[in-house]
C-alpha positions as a printed Julia matrix, in Angstrom:
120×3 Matrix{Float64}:
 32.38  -71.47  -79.56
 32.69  -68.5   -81.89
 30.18  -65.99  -82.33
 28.15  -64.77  -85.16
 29.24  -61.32  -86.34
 26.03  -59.11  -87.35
 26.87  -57.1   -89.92
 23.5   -55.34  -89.88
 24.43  -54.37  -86.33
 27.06  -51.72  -87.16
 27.84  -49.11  -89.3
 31.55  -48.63  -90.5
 33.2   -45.49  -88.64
 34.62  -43.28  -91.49
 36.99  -41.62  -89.45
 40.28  -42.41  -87.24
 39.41  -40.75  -84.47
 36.42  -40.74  -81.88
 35.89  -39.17  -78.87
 32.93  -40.61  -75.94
 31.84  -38.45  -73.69
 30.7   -39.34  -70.63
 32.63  -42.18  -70.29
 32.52  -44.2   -67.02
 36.03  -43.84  -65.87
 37.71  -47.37  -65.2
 37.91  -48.52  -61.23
 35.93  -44.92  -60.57
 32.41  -44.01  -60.29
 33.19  -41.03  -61.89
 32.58  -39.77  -65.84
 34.9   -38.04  -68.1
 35.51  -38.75  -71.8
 37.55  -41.48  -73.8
 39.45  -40.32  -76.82
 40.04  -43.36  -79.23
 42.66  -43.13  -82.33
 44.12  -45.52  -84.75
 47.93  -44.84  -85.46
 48.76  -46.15  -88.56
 53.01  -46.81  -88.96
 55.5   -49.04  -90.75
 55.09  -51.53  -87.8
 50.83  -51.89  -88.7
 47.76  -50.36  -86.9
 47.19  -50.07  -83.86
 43.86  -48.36  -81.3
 45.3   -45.78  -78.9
 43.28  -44.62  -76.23
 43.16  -42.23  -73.36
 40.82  -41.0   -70.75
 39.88  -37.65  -69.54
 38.7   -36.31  -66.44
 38.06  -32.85  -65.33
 40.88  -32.04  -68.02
 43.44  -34.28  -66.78
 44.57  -36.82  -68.8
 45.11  -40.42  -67.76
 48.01  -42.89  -69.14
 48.08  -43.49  -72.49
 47.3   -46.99  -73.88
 48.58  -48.41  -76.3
 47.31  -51.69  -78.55
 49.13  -53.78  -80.17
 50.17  -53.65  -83.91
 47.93  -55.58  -86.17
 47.36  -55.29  -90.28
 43.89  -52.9   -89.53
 41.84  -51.49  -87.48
 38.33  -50.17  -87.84
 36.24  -48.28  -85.96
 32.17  -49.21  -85.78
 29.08  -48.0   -84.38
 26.38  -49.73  -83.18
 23.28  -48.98  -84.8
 20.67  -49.49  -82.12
 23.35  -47.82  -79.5
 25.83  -45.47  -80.62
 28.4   -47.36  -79.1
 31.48  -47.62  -80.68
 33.43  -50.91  -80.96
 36.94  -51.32  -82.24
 37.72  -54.06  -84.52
 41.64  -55.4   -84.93
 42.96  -57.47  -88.01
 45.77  -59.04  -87.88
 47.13  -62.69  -88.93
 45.76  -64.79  -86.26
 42.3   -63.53  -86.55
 39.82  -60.59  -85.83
 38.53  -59.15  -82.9
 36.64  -57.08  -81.94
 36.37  -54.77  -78.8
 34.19  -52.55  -77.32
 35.1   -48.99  -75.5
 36.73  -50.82  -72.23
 39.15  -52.9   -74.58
 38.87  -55.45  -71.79
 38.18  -58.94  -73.24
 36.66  -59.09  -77.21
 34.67  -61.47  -79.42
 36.91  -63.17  -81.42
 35.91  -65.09  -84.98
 36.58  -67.95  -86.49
 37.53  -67.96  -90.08
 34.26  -68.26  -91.79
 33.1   -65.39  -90.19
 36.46  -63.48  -90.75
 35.76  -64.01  -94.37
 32.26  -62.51  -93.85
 33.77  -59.66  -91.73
 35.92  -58.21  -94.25
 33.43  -59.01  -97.41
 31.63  -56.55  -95.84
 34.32  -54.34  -94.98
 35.1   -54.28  -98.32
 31.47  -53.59  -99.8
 30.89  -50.44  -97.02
 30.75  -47.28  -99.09
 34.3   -45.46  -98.76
C-alpha cells in the first residue's frame, strides 16, 4: 500500500546543500555531522552524501541519477528528507537514505503540484 504524502508536513529546502550536525554516525554510537548535496549533470540529479567525524571524512556516497531531487524539511522536526524524481516514480528518503516511502501516481501528481506552487 502506498502512503499519503503530507504536503503540510514539509517545507521545500531552497538550497542544494545541507549540512546536520550531530548526526548519529551509521553502525557507531558516536555523532559527527552529515553533509548532503545534489549534483546536478548531463546524466540527471543525483543526492551525494558524506559523513564527518572528528574532521575525518567517511566514503563518499553516491545516489543514483534521477530527473530531480529536492531537499525538504520537516516542519514539526527540522529533519531533512530527500526526495528523488525520476521515471518510475518518487521517493522520498530521510537522512539515513536507507529504505524510502515510495508513491503511487496519484500522489506523484499531488507531489509535484505542489512542488510547482512552492514559492521559488
Amino acid at each position: 500500500m502506498y502512503k499519503q504524502f503530507e504536503t503540510d508536513r514539509f517545507d521545500l529546502v531552497k538550497t542544494d546543500k545541507v549540512r546536520i550536525e550531530n548526526y548519529l554516525l551509521s553502525g557507531h554510537s558516536q555523532r559527527g555531522e552529515l553533509n548532503v548535496w545534489i549534483d546536478v549533470s548531463d546524466k540527471g540529479n543525483r543526492f551525494l552524501y558524506q559523513s564527518t567525524f572528528q574532521g575525518n571524512k567517511n566514503y563518499l556516497h553516491t545516489g543514483v541519477y534521477t530527473k530531480k531531487c529536492h531537499i525538504l524539511s520537516e516542519k514539526l522536526t527540522g529533519h531533512y528528507y530527500f526526495l528523488d524524481i525520476n521515471d518510475c516514480g518518487i521517493w522520498l528518503f530521510n537522512d539515513t537514505f536507507s529504505g524510502s516511502e515510495n508513491y503511487d501516481l496519484d500522489q506523484s501528481i499531488k507531489i509535484q503540484q505542489w512542488l510547482d506552487s512552492s514559492p521559488q
